[in-house]
N, C-alpha and C positions, 0 to 999 in steps of 0.2 A: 163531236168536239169534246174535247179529253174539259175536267175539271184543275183548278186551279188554287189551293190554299196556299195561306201567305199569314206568318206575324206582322202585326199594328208594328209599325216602323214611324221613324220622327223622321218627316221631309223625305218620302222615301228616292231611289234614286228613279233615273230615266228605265233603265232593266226592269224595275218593280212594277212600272206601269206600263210597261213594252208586251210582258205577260199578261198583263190584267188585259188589256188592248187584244190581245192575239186570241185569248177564252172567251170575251163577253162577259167575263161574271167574275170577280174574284170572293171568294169564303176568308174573311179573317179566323183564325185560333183564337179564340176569348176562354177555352179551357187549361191554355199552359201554365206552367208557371212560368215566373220571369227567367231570362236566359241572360248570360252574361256571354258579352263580344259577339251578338250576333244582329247588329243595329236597330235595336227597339228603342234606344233613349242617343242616336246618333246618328251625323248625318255628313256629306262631303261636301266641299265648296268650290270651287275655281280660287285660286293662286297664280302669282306667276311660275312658280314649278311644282313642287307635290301638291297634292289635294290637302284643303285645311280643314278634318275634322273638330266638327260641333257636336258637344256635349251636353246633354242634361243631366246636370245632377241629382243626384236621389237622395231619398234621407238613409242614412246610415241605417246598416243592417242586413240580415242577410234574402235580401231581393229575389236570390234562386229559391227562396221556400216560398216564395208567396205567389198567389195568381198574377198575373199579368195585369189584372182588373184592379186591384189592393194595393200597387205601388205606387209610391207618393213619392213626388218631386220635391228638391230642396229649394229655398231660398236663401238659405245664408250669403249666397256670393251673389254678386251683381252681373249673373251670367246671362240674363235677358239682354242686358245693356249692350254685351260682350257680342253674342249673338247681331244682336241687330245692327252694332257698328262693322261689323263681319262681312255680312253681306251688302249694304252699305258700300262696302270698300273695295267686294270685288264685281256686284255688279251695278252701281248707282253709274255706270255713264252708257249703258245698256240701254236701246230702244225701248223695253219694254216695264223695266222697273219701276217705275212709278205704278203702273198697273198692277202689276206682280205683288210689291211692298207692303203696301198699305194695308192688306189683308191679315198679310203674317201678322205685321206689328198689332195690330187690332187683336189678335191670337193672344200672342203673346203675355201682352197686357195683361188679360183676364188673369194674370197665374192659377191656372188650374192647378189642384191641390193633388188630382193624380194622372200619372203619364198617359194613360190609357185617353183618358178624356181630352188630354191637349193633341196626342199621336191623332187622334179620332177625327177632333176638329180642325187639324190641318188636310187629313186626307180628305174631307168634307169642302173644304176649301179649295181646294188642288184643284178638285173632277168640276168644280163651276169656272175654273180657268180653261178647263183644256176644254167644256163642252160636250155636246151630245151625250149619250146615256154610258153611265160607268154602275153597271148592275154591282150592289156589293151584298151579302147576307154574311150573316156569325156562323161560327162551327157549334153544334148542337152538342157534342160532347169531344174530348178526347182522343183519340185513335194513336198510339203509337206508329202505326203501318197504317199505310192508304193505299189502295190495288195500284196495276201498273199503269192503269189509265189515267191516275191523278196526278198533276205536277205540284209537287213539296217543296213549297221555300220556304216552311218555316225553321232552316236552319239560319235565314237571313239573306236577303238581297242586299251585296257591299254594294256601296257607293266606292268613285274612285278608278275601280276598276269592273275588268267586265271580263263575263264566263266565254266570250267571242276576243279574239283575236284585234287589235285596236285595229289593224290594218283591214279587217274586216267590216268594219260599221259604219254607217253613214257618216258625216264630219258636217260640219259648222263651223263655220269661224267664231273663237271666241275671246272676248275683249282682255288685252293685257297679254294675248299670247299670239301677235300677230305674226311672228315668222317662228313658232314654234309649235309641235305637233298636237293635237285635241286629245286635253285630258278627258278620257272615255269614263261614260256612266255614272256623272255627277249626280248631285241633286236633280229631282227635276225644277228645283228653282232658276236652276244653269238653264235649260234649252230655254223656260218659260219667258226667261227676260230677254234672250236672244233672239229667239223667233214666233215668238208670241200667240198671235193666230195659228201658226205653222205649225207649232208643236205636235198636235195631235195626228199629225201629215210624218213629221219624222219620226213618231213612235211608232206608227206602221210601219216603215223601212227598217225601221232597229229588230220590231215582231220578227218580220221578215229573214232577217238574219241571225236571227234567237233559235225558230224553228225550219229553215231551208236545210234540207237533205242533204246530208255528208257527201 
């Protein structure tokens, strides 16, 4: 079974954890520097039509010179508040959100003083929702190039959208968009409130369709 590296992503999507699911093991990059537009400090929600990206802000300055480990989140704006009425708004009449919620907000709160540490403690949060074993270890150093055997997402796994075909992927019904098509490879906060125990049932169907032969 091939190996699997991935950047620390905030909320990462269903795709992010469809790979990690399909490897057994996923390797975070802790040697990068920070990377601009590639979802390390962003994430996607359900709407009734485009997807609503969430942001973290950062403190001013230049982010691409610094490790990934060193960048610090801002507070000036009241974007926690922002965030948490967000999701709130798209998924509080969801089966499963009260279960879901309460964790993040709990997150949240702490204001971690840098990205790394809040990305870290959601994805720590995540893998005790979805259950069973989510093997994670750090990259050791570096590597520009990884053989052919390794799969590289650390240019970023988008949320929103997906590297398959929407007509291709499993589907869900999901709330607010009952006679309208499944906006593909949300958060995984989206599947988690929708089908809750299941989730980890559709991340294997999604694997599935990530790596089934052309």
């Amino acid at each position: 079974m091939t190996v699997c590296i991935a950047g620390i992503q905030y909320i990462p999507s269903i795709e992010y954890f469809a790979h990690w699911l399909h490897h057994g093991q996923l390797t975070i990059e802790q040697h990068e520097h920070f990377q601009k537009r590639t979802w390390r400090n962003k994430t996607a929600i359900l709407s009734s039509d485009e997807p609503l990206h969430l942001t973290v802000p950062l403190r001013k300055g230049k982010h691409q010179q610094k490790l990934i480990s060193e960048v610090h989140i801002a507070y000036d704006e009241a974007w926690i508040k922002m965030h948490l009425r967000s999701l709130k708004t798209a998924y509080g009449k969801t089966a499963y959100f009260d279960e879901v919620y309460s964790g993040f907000e709990d997150i949240l709160k702490v204001k971690y003083e840098k990205l790394w540490d809040l990305n870290m403690a959601c994805l720590k949060y995540i893998t005790t929702l979805l259950g069973g074993r989510w093997d994670l270890e750090l990259s050791n150093e570096y590597l520009l190039q990884y053989p052919m055997d390794v799969v590289d997402l650390r240019a970023g796994v988008p949320g929103g959208e997906s590297s398959k075909k929407k007509e291709e992927l499993p589907e869900y019904q999901q709330i607010h968009r009952l006679h309208k098509s499944l906006l593909p490879n949300l958060s995984i906060f989206d599947v988690l409130c929708h089908l809750g125990p299941e989730t980890k049932s559709y991340l294997a169907r999604y694997a599935n369709k990530l790596y089934e032969n052309p």
